[in-house]
N, C-alpha and C positions, 0 to 999 in steps of 0.2 A: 793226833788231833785232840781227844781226850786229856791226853796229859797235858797239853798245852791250854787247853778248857780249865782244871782245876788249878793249874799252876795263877792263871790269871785270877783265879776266883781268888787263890790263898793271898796273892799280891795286895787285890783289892781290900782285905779285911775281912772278908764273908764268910770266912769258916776258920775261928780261932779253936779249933780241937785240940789236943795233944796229938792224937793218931789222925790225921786229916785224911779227908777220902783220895788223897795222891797216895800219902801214903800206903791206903789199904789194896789201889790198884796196883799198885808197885808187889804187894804181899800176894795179893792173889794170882798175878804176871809170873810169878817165881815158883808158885807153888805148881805150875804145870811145866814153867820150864828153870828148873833149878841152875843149868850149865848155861845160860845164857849171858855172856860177858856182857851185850849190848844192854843188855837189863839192870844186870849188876853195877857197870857202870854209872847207867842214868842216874840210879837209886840214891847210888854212892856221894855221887856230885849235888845231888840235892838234897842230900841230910850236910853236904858240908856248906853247904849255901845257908843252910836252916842254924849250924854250927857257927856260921861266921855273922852272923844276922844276932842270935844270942849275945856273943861279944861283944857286937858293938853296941847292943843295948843293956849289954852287963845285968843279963836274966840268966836263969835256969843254963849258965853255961854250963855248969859238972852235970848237969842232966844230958843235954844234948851230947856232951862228950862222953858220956857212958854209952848213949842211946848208938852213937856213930863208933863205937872202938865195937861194940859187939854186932853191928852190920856189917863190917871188915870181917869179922870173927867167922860170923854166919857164909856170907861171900869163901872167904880161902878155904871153908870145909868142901866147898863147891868147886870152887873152880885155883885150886893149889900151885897149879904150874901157871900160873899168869904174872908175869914179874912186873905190870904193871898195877896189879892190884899192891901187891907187895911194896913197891916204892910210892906208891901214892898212902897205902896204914903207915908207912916208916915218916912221912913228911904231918901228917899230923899228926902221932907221940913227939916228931919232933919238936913241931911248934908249940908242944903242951909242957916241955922242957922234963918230959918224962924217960930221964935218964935210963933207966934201969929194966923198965920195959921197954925201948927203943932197942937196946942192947940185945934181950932177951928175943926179940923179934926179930933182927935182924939174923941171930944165928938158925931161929926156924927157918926164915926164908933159904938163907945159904943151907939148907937140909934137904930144902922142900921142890928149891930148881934145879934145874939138871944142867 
């Protein structure tokens, strides 16, 4: 309910922060339960919302893609054997036509699932 509270705030324009207060409830969500996929998830799909939102208004997109490749990063130290975190980091390197880290990742993954 909360989330759904600030999510509409951020729609509406009401809090142009960098780190917006979804954001920080999302950080603080995490910091008590780190192995939470449901959490990770959410996070995940709304920095790639926030990702695809940049693009199309051709802002601070290397920003947002920095910001979203090390929330992935953060996510697999945590939760490692989820191969849907895995194929969902592999679809956006893909889409950023990042040959070589795509590559690179994908051998971690095939390391890291059983």
């Amino acid at each position: 309910r909360y989330f759904d509270h600030l999510r509409h705030r951020l729609e509406q324009g009401m809090d142009n922060m960098v780190f917006s207060p979804l954001d920080m409830v999302f950080e603080r969500a995490l910091k008590v339960m780190p192995a939470s996929y449901k959490l990770w998830h959410a996070y995940l799909e709304w920095k790639r919302e926030q990702f695809r939102q940049a693009i199309s208004l051709s802002a601070e997109v290397e920003f947002k893609l920095e910001e979203l490749i090390s929330l992935y990063e953060r996510a697999l130290v945590c939760l490692p054997r989820m191969p849907r975190l895995w194929l969902d980091y592999l679809s956006v390197l893909g889409c950023t036509h990042r040959l070589t880290a795509c590559r690179l990742l994908f051998n971690r993954a095939l390391a890291a699932l059983p």
